[in-house]
PyMOL commands that place a pseudoatom at each C-alpha (Angstrom):
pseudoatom trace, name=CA, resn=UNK, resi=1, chain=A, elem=C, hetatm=0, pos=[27.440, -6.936, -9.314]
pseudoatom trace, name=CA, resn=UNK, resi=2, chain=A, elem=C, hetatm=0, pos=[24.823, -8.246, -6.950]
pseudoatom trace, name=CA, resn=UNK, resi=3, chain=A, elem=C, hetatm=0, pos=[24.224, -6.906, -3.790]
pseudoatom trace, name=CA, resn=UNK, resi=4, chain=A, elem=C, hetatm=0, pos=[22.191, -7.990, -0.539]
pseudoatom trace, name=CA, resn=UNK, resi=5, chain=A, elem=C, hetatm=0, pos=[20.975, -5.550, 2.231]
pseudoatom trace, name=CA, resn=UNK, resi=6, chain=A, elem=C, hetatm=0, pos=[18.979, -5.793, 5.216]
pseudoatom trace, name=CA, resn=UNK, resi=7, chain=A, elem=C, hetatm=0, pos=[16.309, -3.359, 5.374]
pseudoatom trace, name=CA, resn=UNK, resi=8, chain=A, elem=C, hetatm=0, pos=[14.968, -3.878, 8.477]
pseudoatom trace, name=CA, resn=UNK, resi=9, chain=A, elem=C, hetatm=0, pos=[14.681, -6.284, 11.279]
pseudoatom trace, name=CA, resn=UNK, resi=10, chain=A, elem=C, hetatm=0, pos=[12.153, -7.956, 8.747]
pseudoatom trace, name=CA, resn=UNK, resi=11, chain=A, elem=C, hetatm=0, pos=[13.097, -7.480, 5.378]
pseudoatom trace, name=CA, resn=UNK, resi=12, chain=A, elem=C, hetatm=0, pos=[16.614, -8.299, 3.187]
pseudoatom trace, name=CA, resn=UNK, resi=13, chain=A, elem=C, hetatm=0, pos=[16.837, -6.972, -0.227]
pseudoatom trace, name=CA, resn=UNK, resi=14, chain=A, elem=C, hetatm=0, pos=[18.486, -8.362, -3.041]
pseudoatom trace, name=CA, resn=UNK, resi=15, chain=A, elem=C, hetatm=0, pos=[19.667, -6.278, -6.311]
pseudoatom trace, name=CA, resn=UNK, resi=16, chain=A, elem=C, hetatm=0, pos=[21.900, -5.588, -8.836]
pseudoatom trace, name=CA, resn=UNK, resi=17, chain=A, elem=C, hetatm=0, pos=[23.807, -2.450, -9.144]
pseudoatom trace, name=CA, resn=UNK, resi=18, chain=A, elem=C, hetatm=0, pos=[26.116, -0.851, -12.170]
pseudoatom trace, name=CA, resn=UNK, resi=19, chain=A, elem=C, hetatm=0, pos=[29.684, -2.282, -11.916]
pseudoatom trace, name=CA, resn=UNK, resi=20, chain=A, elem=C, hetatm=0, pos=[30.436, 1.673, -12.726]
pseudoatom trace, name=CA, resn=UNK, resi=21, chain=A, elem=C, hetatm=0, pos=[28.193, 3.319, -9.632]
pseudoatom trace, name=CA, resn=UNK, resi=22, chain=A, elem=C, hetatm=0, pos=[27.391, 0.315, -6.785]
pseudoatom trace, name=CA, resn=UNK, resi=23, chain=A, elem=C, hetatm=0, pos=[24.883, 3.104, -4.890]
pseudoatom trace, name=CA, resn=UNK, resi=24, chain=A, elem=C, hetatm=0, pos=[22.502, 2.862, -8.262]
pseudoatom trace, name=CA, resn=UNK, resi=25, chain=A, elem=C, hetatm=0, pos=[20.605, -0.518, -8.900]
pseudoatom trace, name=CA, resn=UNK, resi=26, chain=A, elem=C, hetatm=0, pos=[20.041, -1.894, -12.063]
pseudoatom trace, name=CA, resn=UNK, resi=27, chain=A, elem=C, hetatm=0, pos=[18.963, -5.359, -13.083]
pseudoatom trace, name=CA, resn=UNK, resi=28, chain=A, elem=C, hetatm=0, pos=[16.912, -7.576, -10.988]
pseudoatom trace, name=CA, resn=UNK, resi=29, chain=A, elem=C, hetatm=0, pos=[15.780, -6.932, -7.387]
pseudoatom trace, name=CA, resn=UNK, resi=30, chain=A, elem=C, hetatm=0, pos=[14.289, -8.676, -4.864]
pseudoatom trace, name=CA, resn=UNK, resi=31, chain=A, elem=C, hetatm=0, pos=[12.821, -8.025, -1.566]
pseudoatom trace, name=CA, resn=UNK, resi=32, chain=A, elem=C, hetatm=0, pos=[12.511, -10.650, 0.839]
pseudoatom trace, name=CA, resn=UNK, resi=33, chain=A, elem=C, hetatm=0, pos=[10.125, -11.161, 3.778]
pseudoatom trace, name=CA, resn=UNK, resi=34, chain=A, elem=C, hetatm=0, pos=[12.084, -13.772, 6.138]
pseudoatom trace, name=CA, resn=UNK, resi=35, chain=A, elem=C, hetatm=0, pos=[12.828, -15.848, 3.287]
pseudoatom trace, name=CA, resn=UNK, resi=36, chain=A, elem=C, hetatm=0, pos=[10.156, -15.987, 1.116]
pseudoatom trace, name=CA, resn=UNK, resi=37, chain=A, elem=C, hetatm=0, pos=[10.068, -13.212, -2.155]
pseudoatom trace, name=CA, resn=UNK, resi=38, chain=A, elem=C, hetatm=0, pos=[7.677, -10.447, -1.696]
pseudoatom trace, name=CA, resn=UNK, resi=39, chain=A, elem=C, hetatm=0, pos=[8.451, -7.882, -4.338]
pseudoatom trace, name=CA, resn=UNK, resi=40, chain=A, elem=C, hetatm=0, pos=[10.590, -8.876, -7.324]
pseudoatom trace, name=CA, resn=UNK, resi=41, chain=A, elem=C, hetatm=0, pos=[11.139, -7.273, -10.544]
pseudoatom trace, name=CA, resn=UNK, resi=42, chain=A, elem=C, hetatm=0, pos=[13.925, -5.016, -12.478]
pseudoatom trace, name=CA, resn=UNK, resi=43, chain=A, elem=C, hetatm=0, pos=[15.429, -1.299, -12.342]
pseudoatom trace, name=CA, resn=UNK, resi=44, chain=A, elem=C, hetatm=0, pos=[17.175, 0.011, -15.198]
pseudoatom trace, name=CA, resn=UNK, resi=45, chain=A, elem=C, hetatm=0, pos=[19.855, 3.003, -14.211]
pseudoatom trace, name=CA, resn=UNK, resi=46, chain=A, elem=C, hetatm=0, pos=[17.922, 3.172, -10.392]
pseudoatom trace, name=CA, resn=UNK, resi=47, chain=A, elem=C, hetatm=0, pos=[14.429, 3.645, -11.723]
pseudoatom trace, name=CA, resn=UNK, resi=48, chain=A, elem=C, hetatm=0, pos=[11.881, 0.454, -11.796]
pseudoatom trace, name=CA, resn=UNK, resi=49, chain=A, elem=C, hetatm=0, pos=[10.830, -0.604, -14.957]
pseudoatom trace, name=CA, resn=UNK, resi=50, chain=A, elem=C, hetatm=0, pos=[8.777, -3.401, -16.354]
pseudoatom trace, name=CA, resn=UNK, resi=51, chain=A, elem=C, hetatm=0, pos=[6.693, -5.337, -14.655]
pseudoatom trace, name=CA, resn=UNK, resi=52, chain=A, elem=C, hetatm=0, pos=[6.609, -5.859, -10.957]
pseudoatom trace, name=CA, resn=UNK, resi=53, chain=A, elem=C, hetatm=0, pos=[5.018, -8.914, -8.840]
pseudoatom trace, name=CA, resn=UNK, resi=54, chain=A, elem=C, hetatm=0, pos=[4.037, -7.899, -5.221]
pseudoatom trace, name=CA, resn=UNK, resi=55, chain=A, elem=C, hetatm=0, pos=[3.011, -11.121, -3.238]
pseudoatom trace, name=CA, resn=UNK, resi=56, chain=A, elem=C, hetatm=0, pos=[1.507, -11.548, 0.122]
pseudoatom trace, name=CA, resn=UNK, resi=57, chain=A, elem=C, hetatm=0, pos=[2.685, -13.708, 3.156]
pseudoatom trace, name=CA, resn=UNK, resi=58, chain=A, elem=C, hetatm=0, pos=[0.617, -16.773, 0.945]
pseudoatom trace, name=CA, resn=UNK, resi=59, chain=A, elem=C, hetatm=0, pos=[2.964, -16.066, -1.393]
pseudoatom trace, name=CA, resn=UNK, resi=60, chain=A, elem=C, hetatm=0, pos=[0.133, -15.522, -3.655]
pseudoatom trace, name=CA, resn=UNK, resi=61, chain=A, elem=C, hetatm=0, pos=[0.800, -12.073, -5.701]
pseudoatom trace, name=CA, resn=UNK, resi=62, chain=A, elem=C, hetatm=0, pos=[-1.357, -9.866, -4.641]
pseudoatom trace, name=CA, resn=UNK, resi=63, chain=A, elem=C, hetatm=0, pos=[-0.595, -6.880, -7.723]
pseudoatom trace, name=CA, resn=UNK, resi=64, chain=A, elem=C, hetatm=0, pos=[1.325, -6.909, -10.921]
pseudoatom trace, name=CA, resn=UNK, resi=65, chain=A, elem=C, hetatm=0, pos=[2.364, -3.264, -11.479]
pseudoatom trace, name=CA, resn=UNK, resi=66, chain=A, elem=C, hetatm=0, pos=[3.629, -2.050, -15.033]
pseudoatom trace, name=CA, resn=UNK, resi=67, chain=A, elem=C, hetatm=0, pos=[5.995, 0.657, -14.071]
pseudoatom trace, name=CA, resn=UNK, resi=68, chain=A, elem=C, hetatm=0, pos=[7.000, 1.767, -17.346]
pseudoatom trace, name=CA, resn=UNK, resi=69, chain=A, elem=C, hetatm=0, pos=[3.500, 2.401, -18.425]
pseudoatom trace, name=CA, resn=UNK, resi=70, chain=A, elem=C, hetatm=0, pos=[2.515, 3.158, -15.193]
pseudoatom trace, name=CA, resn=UNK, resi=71, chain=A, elem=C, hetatm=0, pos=[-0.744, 0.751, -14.605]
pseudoatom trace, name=CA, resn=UNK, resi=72, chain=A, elem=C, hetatm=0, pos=[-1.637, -2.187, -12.937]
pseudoatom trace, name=CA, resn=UNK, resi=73, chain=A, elem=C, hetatm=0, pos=[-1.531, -5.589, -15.231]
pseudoatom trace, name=CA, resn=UNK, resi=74, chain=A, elem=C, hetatm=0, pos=[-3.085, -7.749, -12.749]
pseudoatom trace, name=CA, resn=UNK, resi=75, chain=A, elem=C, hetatm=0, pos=[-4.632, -7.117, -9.092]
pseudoatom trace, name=CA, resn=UNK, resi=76, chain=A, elem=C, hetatm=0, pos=[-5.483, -10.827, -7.088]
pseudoatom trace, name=CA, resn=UNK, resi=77, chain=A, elem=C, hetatm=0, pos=[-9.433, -10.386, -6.957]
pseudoatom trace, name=CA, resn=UNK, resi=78, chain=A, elem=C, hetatm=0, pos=[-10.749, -10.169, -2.955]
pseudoatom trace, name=CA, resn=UNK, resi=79, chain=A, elem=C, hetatm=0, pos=[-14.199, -11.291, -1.385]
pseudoatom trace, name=CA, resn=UNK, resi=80, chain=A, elem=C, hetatm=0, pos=[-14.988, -12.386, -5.041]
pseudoatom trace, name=CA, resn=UNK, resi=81, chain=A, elem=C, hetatm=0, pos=[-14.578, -9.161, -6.931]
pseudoatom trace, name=CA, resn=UNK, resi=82, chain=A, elem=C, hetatm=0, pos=[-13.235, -9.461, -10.627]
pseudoatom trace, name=CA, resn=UNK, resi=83, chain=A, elem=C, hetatm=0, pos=[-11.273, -6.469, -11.698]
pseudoatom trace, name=CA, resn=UNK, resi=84, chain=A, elem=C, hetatm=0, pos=[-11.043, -5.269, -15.410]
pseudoatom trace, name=CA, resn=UNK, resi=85, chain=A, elem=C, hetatm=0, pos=[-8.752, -2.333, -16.218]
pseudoatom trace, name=CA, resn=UNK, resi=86, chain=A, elem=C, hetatm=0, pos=[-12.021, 0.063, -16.140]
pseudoatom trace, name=CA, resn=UNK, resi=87, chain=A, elem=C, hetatm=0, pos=[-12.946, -0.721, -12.468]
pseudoatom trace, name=CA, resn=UNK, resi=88, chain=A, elem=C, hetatm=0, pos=[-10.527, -1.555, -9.430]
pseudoatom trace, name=CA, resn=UNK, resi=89, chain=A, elem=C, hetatm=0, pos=[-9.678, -0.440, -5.795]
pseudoatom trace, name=CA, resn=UNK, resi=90, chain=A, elem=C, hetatm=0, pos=[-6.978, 1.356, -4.817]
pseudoatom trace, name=CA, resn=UNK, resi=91, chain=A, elem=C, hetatm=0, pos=[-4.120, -0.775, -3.724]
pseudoatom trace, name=CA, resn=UNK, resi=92, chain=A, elem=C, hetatm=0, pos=[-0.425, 0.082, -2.746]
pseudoatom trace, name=CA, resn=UNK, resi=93, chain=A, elem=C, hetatm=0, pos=[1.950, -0.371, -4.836]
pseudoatom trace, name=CA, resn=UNK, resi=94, chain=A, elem=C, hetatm=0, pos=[4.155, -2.643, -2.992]
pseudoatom trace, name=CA, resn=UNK, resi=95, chain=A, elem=C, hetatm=0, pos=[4.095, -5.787, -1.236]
pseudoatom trace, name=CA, resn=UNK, resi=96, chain=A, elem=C, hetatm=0, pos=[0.889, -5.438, 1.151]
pseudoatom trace, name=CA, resn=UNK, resi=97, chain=A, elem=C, hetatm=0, pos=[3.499, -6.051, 3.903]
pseudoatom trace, name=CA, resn=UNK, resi=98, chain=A, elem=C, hetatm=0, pos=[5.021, -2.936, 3.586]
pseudoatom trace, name=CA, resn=UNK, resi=99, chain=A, elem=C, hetatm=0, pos=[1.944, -1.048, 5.129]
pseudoatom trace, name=CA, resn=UNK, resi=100, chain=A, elem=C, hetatm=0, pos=[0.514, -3.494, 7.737]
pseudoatom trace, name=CA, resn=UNK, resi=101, chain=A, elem=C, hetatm=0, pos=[4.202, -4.058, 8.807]
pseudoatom trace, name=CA, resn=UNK, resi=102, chain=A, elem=C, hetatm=0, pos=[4.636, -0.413, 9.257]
pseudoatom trace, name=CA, resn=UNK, resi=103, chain=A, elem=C, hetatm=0, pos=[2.191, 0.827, 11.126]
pseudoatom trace, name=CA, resn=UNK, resi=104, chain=A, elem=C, hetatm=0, pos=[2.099, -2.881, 13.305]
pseudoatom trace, name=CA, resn=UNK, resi=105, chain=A, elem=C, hetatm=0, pos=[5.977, -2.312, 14.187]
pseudoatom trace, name=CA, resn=UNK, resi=106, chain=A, elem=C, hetatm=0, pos=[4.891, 1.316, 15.359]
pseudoatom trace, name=CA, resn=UNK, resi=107, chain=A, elem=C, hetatm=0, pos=[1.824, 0.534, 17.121]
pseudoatom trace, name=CA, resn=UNK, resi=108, chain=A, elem=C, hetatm=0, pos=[2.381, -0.602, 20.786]
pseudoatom trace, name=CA, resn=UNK, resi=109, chain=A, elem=C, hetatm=0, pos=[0.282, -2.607, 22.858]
pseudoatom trace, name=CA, resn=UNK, resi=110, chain=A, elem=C, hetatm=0, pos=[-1.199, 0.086, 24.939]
pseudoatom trace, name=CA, resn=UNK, resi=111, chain=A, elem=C, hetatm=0, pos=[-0.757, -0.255, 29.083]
pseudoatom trace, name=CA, resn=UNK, resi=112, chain=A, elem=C, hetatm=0, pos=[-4.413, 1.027, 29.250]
pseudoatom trace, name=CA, resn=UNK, resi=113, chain=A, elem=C, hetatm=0, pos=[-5.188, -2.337, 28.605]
pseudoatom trace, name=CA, resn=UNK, resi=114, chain=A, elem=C, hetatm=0, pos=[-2.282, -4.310, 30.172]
pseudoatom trace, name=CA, resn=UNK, resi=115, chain=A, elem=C, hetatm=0, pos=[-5.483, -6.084, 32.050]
pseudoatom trace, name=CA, resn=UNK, resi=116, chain=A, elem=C, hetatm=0, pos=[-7.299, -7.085, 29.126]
pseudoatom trace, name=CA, resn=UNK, resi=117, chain=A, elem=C, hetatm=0, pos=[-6.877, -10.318, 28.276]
pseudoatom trace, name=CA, resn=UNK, resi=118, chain=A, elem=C, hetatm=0, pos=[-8.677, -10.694, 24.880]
pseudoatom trace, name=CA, resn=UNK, resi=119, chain=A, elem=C, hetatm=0, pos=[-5.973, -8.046, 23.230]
pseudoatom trace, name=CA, resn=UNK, resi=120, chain=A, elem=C, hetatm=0, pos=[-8.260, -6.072, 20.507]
pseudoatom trace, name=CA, resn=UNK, resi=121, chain=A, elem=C, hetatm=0, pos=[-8.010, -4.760, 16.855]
pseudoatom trace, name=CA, resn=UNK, resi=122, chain=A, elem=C, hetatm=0, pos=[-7.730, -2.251, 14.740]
pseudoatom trace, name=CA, resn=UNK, resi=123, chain=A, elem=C, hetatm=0, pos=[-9.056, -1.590, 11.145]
pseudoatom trace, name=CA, resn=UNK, resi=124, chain=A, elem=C, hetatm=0, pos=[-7.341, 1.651, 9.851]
pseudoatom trace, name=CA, resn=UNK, resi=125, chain=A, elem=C, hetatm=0, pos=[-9.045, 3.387, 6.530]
pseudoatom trace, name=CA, resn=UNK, resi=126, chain=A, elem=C, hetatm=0, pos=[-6.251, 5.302, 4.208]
pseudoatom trace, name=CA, resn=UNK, resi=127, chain=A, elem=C, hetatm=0, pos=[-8.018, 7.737, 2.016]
pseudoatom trace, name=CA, resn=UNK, resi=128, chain=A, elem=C, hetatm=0, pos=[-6.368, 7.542, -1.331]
pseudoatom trace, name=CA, resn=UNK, resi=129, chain=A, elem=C, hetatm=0, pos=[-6.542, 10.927, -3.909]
pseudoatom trace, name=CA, resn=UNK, resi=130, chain=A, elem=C, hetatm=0, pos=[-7.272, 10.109, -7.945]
pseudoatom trace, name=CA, resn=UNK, resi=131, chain=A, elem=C, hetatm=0, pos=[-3.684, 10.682, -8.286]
pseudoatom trace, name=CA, resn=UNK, resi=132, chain=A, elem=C, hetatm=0, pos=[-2.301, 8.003, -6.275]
pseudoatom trace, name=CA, resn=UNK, resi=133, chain=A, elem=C, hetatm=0, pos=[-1.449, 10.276, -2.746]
pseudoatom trace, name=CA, resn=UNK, resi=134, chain=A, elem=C, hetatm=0, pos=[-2.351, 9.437, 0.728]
pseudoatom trace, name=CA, resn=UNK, resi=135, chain=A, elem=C, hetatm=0, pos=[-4.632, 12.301, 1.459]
pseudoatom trace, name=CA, resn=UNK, resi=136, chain=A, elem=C, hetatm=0, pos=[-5.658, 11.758, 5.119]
pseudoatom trace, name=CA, resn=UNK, resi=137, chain=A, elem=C, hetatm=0, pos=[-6.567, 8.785, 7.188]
pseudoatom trace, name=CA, resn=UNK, resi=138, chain=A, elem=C, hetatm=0, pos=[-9.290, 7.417, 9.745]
pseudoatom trace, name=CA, resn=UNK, resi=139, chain=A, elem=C, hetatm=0, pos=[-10.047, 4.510, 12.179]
pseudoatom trace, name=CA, resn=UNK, resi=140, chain=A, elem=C, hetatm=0, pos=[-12.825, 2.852, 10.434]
pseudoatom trace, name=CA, resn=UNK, resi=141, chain=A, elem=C, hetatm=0, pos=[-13.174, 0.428, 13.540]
pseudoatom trace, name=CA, resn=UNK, resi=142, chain=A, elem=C, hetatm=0, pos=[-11.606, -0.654, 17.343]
pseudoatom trace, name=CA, resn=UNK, resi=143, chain=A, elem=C, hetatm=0, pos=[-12.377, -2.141, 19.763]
pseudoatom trace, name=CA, resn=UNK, resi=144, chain=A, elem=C, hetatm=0, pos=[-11.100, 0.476, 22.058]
pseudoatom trace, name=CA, resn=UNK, resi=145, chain=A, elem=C, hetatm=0, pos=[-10.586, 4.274, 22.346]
pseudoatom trace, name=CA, resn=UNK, resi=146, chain=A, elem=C, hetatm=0, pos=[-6.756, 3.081, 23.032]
pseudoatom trace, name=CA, resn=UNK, resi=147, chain=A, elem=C, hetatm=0, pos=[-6.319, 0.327, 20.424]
pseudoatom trace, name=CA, resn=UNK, resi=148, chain=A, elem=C, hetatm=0, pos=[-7.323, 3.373, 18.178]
pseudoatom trace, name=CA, resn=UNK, resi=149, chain=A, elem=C, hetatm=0, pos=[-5.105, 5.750, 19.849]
pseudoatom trace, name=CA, resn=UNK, resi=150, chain=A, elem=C, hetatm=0, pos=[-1.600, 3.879, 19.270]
pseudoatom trace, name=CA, resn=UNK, resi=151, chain=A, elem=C, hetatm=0, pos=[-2.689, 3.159, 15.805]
pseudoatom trace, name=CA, resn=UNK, resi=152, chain=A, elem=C, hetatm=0, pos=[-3.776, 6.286, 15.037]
pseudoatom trace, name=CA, resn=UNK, resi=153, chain=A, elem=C, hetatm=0, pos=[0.022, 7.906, 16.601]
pseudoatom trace, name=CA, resn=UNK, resi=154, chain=A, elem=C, hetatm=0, pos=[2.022, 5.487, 14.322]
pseudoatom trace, name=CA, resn=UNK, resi=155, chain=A, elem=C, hetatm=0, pos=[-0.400, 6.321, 11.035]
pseudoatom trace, name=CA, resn=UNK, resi=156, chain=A, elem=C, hetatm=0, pos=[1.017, 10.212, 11.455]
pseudoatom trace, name=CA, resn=UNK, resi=157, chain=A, elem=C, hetatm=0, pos=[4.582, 8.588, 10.675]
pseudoatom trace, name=CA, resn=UNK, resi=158, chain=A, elem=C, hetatm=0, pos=[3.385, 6.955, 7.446]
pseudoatom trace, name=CA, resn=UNK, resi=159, chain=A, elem=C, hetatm=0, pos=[5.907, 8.444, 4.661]
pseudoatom trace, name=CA, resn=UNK, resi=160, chain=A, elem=C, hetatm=0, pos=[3.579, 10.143, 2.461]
pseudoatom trace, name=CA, resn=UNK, resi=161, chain=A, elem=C, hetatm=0, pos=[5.306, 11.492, 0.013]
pseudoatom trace, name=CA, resn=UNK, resi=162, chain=A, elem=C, hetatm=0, pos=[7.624, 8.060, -0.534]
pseudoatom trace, name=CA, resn=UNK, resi=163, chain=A, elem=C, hetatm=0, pos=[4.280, 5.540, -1.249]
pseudoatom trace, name=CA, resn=UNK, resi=164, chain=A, elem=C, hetatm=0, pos=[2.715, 5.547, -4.225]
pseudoatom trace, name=CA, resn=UNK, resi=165, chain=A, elem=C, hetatm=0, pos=[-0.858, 3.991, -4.520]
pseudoatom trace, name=CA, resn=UNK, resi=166, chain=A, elem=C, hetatm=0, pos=[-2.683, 2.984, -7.553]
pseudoatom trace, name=CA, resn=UNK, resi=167, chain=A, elem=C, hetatm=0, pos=[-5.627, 4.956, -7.603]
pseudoatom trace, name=CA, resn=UNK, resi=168, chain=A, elem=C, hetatm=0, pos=[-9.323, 3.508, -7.621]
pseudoatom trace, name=CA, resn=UNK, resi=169, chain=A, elem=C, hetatm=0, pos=[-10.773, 3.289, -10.943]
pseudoatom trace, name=CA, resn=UNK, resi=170, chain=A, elem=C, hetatm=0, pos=[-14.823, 3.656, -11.488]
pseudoatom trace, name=CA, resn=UNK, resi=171, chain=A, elem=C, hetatm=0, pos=[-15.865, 3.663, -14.792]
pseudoatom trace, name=CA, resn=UNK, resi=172, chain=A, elem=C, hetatm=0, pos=[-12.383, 4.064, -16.588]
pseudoatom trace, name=CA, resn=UNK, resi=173, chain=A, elem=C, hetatm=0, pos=[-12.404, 7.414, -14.215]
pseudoatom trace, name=CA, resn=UNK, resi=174, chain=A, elem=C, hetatm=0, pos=[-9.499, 7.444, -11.416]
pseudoatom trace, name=CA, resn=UNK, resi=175, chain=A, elem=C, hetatm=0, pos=[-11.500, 8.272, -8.439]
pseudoatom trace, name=CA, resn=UNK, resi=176, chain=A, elem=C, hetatm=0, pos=[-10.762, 9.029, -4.401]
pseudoatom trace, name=CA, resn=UNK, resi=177, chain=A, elem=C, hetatm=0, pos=[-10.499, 5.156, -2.987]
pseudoatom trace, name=CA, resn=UNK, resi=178, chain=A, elem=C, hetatm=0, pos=[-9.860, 4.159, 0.476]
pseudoatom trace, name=CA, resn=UNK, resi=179, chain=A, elem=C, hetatm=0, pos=[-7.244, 1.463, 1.411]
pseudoatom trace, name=CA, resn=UNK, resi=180, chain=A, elem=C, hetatm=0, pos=[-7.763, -0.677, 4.965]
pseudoatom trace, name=CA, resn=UNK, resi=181, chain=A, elem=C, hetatm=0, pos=[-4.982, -1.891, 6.946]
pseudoatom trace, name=CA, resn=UNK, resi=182, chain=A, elem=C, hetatm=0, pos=[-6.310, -4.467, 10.042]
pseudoatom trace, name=CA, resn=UNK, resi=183, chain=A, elem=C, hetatm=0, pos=[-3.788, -4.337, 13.636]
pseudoatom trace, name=CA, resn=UNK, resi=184, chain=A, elem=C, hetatm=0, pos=[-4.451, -7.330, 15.909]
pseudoatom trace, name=CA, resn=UNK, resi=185, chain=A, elem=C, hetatm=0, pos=[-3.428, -6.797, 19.502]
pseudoatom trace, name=CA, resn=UNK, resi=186, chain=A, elem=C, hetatm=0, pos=[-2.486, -9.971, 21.406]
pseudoatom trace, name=CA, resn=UNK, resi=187, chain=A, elem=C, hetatm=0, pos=[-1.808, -9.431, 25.201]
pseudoatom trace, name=CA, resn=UNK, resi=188, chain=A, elem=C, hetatm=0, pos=[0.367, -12.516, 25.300]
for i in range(1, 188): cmd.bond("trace and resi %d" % i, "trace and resi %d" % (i + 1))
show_as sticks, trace
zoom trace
């Protein structure tokens, strides 16, 4: 039996469940952003399994993510890095959406700066442990003490112990990576 549910005011999932238990998915699922398919891939008895594709607002996928054997397959190379399965950054394991649209939906324009007419940004660094766990968090860079401050209050929320990360690998060694998520503030 398929199933469709909104998740939020931005995302609608799409999934099949067990004709024998409808709360427990298990076939193919995807997750939509708007309309267009940011995570897709299969659960067997509510676990994922297989391979996953996690695509970015492009539509370009951004991670292929092995969850039966646990690795990435595939990571979409930035600022003209090549990754091999011995080095890599961290990345989420997830749509890149998930994150930015998290802490963006959380982070109010602050009225400190109701008179500033050129908005700001934010770039917020996630420290990632060797096993895969948000550890802590900083603002790398704003362009004002209260750009930082709103982003910084809606990073606390971030659901810790529900992400999962890949972990950075150096070497063939999983090693502490750091993951950055950039806020834009338009006063419009």
């Amino acid at each position: 039996m398929t199933k469709e549910a909104t998740v939020d005011n931005y995302f609608t999932a799409k999934y099949e469940v067990l004709a024998s238990d409808s709360s427990t998915k298990d076939g193919k699922y995807t997750l939509y952003y708007r309309d267009a398919p940011i995570e897709s891939g299969e659960y067997k008895m509510g676990k994922k399994s297989g391979i996953w594709e996690y695509r970015n607002l492009r539509k370009m996928t951004e991670l292929k993510y092995d969850h039966t054997a646990r690795r990435p397959t595939y990571m979409l190379p930035h600022e003209g890095h090549k990754y091999n399965t011995r080095n890599y950054p961290c990345t989420f394991i997830g749509s890149p959406l998930i994150p930015f649209f998290f802490i963006h939906t959380r982070a109010y324009y602050p009225k400190a700066e109701a008179d500033n007419p050129d908005g700001g940004n934010v770039i917020l660094r996630l420290m990632i442990s060797p096993q895969g766990k948000l550890t802590s968090f900083m603002i790398k860079q704003a362009t004002s003490e209260n750009f930082a401050e709103v982003v910084r209050k809606a990073a606390i929320a971030i659901p810790k112990d529900k992400w999962r990360w890949v972990p950075a690998m150096k070497d063939g060694k999983r090693v502490e990576g750091t993951y950055d998520i950039t806020i834009l503030f338009d006063n419009e």
